[in-house]
N, C-alpha and C positions, 0 to 999 in steps of 0.2 A: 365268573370272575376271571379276567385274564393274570394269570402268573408267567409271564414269558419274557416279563422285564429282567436287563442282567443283574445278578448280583456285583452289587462295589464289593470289591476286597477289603478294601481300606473305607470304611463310611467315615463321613464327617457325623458327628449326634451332639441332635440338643436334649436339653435338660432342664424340661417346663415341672419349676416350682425346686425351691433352692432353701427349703428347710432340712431338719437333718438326715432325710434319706436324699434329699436331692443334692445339696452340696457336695457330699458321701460322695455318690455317683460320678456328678459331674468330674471332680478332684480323681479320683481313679481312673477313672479313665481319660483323662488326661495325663494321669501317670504311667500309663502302661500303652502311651504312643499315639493316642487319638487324637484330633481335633477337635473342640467341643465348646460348644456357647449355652453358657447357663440363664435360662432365664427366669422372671418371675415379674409380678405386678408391684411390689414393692422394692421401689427405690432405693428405702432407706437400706436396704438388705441386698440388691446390687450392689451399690456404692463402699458397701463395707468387703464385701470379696472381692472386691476388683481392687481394694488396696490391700487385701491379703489379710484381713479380717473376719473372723469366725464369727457367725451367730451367736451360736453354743459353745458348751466345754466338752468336747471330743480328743482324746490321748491322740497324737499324733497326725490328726490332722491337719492342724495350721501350716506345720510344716513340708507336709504337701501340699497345701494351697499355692503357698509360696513357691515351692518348686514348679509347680504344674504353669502360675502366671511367669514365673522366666523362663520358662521357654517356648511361653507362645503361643502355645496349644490351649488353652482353657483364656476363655473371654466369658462377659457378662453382658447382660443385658435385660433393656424391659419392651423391647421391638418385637412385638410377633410377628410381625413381615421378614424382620430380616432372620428370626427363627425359622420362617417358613422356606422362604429363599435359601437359604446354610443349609441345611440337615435332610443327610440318605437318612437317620433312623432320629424319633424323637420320643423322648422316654417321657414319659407324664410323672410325675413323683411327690406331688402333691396329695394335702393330707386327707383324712375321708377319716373326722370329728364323729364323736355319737352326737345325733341330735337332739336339741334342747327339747324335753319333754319326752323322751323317748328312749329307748334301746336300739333303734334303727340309725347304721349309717346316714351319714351328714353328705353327700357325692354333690353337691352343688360345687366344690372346686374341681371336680374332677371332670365333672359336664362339661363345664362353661372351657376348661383347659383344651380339651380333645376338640370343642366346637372352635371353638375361637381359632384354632392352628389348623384343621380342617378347610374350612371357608377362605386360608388361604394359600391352600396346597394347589400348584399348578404344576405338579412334574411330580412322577411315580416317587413315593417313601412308604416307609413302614411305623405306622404309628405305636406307640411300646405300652401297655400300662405298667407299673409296678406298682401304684398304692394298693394298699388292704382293701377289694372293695367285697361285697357280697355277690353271689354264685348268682349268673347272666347280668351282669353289669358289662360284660364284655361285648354281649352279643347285643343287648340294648343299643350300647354304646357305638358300636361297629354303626349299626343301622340308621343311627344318628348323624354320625358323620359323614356317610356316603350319600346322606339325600343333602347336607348342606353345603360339600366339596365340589369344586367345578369335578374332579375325579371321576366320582361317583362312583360305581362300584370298583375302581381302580386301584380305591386307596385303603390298603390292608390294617386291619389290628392283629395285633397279637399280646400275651398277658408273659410278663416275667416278672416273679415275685420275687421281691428282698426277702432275708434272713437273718439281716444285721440284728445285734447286739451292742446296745447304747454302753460304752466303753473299751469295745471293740471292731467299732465299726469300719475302719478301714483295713484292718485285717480280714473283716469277714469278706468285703469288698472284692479285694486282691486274689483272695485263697480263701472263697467259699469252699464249704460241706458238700453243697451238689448246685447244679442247674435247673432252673425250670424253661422250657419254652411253651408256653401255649398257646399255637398257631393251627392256621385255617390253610396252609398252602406250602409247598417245598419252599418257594420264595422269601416267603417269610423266612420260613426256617434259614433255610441260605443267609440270609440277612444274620439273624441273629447269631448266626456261627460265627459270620466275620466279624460282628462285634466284638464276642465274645473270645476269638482263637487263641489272644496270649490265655488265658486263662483256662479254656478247654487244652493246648498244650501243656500243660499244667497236670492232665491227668487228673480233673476235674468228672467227677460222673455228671451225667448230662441226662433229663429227664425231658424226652418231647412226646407233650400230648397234645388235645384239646385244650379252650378257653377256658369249659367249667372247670377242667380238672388243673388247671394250672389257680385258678379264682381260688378254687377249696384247699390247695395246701397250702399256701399260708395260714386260713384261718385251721382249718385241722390239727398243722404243728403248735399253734398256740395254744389249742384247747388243750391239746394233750399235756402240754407243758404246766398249763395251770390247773389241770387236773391232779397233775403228779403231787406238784407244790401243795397244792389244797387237801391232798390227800394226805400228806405226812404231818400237817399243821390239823387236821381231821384227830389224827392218831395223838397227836399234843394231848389234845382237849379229853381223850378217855387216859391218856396218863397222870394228867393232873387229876382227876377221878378216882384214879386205882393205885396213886404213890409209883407208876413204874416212871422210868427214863426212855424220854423220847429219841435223846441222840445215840441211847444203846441199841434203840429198836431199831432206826436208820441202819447204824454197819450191820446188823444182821441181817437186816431186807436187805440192804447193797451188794451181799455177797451172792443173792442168787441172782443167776445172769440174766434170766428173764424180766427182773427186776433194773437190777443195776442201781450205784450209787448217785448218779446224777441229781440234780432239782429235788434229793429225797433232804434239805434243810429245814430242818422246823423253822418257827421264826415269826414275822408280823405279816410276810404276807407278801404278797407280787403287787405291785401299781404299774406305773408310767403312763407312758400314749399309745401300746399297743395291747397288752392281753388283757386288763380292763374291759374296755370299748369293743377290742372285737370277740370276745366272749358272747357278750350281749349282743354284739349284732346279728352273728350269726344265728344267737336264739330266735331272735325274731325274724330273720328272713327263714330260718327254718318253719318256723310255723307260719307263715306266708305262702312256702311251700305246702303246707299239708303234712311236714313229717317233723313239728314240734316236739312229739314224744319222745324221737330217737335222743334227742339232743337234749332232753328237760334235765340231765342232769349238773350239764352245766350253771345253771342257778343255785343249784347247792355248790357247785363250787365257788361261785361268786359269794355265796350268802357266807362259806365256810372262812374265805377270805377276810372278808369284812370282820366278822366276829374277831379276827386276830386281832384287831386294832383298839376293839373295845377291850378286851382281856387284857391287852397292855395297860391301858390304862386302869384296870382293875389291879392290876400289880403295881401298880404304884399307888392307888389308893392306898393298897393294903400294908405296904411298908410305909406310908405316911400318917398308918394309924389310923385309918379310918377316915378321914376328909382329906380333900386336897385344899380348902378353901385359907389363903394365904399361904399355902405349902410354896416354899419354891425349890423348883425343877429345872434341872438343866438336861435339855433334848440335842441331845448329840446326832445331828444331821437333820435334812429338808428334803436334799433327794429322794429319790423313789429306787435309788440304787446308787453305789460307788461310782468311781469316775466319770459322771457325770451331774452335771446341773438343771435336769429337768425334772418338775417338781410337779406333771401333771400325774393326781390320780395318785400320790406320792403318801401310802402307810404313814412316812412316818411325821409329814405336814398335818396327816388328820388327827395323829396324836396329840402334837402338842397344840393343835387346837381345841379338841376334847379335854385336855387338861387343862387350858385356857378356860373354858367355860365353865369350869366345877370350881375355879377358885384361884385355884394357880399361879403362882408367879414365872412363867414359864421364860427363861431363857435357849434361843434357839443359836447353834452355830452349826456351820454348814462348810466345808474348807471353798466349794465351787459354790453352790446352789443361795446363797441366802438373799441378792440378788432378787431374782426369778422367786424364791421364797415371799419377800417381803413383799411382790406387786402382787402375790397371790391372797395373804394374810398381812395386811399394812400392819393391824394391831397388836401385832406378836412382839415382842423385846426379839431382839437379834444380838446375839455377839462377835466380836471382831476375833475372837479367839479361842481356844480350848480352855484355856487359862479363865480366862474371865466369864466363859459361861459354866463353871460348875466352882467356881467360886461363892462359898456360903450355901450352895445348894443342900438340903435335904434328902433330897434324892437326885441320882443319875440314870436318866434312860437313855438308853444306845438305841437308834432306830434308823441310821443307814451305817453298814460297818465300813467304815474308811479307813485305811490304814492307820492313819493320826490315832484313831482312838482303839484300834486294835494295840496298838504298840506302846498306847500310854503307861506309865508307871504307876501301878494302883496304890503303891505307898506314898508316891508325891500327888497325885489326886488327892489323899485321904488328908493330906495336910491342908488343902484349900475347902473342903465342905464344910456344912456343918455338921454333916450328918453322912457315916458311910453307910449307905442305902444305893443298890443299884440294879436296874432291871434292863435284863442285857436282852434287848425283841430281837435281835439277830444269830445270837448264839453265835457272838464273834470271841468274847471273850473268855481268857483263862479263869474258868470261876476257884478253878485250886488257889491261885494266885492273889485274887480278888479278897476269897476270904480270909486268906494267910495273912493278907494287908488290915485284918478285921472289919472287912466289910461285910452288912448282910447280902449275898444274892440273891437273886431270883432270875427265872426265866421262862418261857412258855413252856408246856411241858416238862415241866423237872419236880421234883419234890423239891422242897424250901429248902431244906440242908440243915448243917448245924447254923445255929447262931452265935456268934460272936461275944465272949462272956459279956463287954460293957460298949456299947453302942450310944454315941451320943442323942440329946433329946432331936426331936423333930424341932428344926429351928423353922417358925411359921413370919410371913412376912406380911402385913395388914394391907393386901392391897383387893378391894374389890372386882369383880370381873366384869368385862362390858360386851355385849354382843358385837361378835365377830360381822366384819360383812363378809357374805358368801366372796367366795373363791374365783379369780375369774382366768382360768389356764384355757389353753389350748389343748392342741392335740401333739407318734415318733413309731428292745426288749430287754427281757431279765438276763441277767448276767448267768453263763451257768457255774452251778458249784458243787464242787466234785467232794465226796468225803474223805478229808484228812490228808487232802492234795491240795497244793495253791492252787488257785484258781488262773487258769489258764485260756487263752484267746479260744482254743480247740479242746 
């Protein structure tokens, strides 16, 4: 392969696939001085960024979209010619879905992206991946492109993974944790530096290896992340067992530093559109590999996870007396985390639909998400408000912690139920506080507590349950959360 093309300083980059790592992308780096045209196959999703409209619900984004289109530097489009023609470096950022029927990545948008822009490269670039794919998707893919580009072995790949954090994504963006490059050539590299310099100015550590090793840390940081998660929600499940306290056991594991307090939150559990899907993919391209064993632990984290969500709903059985059938329930959130409204693979969507099918009158409000909620679960009651969904309620389950319901007043809640019953799956809430207001709590690993001398009856509402239709989401991580510290971008 020849590398003796010069490196641009300044690259112009495109940004094939404009969902929310591609958006993300494009928008920053049109913030931090580039040139950049985003593209995608959907129209309707150009046309909404190029009037400076967001797909999703991302904190501070919008307003760098809008920056980024006055001043010229960031364009859209649905032209892979004139992708091809525009862009020294073109980042692929499109998503890589678990497949239907499977635990194996879904890479059919991320083929057809690299081919399609490929087939129309007529002059030396560097083509970027950053989706989540599985380990030699790089080198498949390289071999792909170079037999279908007039280039041919001309036209380089190289892998650089995101690390974003759904609610924080434009800061991760800006002032990443660290770099990946993983490139076959100085050139590449070269390339990628110039992309990258305000940010390596920055005093940004910078990690340049190979393809496979840039492919595995992405999925590596997730496993480990939701291994953590799955571990302290592990330790829940023998404290409800043995009467101990789970969030007592966290600060003491937090204190050793080998440990650290990080992701050690009990709670319902990790979803969204990345450490789900790539959990399981990796499982199964590991054992595609031949080294399935090393990695089989990960299904007990998956399986550990899951369980969180049925146990919720065991806890609200259990304060609703034994059946949930006309109980009603007000489910405080849809998301699959705060400051955001995506609702894929989302803990606390599969609750209230599990409650939904046992009987449930289930009320869902969501301050971003319910939206995105309802086209996922049409059949769910939605509320327009805090107010109105734990009105008359029975019980209250808290299942994404949003600030709204962090900061509610448990005394003026307990005037709108019917029943102070509340099962807090996040462990967001002050239970001193909760109960002081005479409510019963509960929580995943906690012992039950006192009760409440006089708690009103379970107020049941007569409405039968209808099967749900499956769920029809797409594909995007966990917020981190630090113990007894606000939770912070870093």
């Amino acid at each position: 392969m020849t590398t003796s093309a010069p490196i641009v300083d300044h690259p112009r980059m495109t940004v094939i696939g404009t969902g929310y790592l591609g958006a993300t992308h494009a928008v920053c780096m049109a913030a931090l001085g580039f040139d950049v045209l985003g593209v995608d196959v959907d129209e309707g999703k150009i046309e909404a960024l190029a009037e400076g409209r967001t797909p999703f619900f991302e904190p501070g984004l919008p307003e760098k979209l809008r920056e980024a289109l006055d001043s010229g530097r960031l364009r859209f489009t649905t032209d892979f010619d004139r992708a091809a023609e525009f862009g020294d470096i073109h980042f692929v950022c499109v998503g890589t879905p678990q497949l239907p029927g499977s635990n194996a990545a879904d890479l059919r948008f991320v083929d057809s992206a690299f081919t399609e822009l490929a087939r129309r490269m007529t002059r030396k670039a560097l083509l970027v991946g950053k989706s989540t794919v599985p380990i030699g998707t790089a080198s498949r893919i390289t071999a792909a492109v170079q037999a279908v580009s007039p280039l041919g072995d001309e036209l380089e790949l190289a892998w650089n993974p995101e690390f974003l954090r759904e609610g924080f994504a434009v800061d991760d963006t800006l002032h990443p944790d660290r770099l990946v490059f993983g490139v076959s050539s100085e050139w590449a590299e070269g390339q990628l530096r110039a992309a990258f310099r305000p940010i390596l100015d920055d005093d940004t550590p910078l990690v340049v290896s190979d393809l496979a090793t840039a492919e595995l840390v992405k999925v590596a940081a997730n496993s480990f992340l939701a291994t953590k998660i799955s571990y302290i929600n592990a330790m829940a499940e023998v404290c409800e067992a043995t009467g101990a306290d789970v969030n007592q056991l966290a600060v003491a594991l937090g204190y050793d530093d080998r440990i650290g307090p990080r992701f050690l939150k009990p709670g319902l559990g990790f979803g969204g559109g990345c450490l789900p899907k790539d959990i399981r993919a990796f499982t199964f391209r590991a054992a595609e590999l031949g080294v399935g064993q090393a990695v089989a632990f990960l299904e007990e984290v998956d399986a550990i996870n899951i369980r969180r969500r049925v146990r919720t709903v065991d806890l609200v059985r259990e304060l609703a007396g034994g059946s949930l059938e006309g109980v009603r329930v007000a489910a405080l959130g849809a998301a699959f985390k705060p400051n955001s409204d995506d609702v894929r693979d989302a803990p606390a969507l599969d609750v209230a639909r599990m409650l939904y099918l046992e009987g449930a009158s289930v009320s869902v409000y969501d301050p971003e998400a319910t939206e995105n909620a309802h086209r996922a679960y049409p059949d769910l009651d939605y509320a327009s408000s805090l107010t109105e969904a734990v009105t008359g309620a029975s019980v209250v389950a808290l299942l994404t912690e949003w600030d709204e319901f962090r900061d509610a007043d448990p005394a003026a809640l307990g005037e709108l139920v019917a029943a102070r019953h509340v099962v807090d799956g996040r462990h967001a809430l002050d239970a001193d506080r909760y109960r002081a207001a005479g409510w019963e709590y509960r929580a995943l690993g906690l012992p039950a507590g006192p009760h409440p001398a006089a708690v009103p009856a379970v107020a049941r509402v007569a409405q039968p349950a209808q099967q749900l239709q499956p769920a029809q989401v797409g594909q995007a991580s966990q917020a981190a959360q630090v113990w007894q510290v606000p939770q912070q971008p870093r």
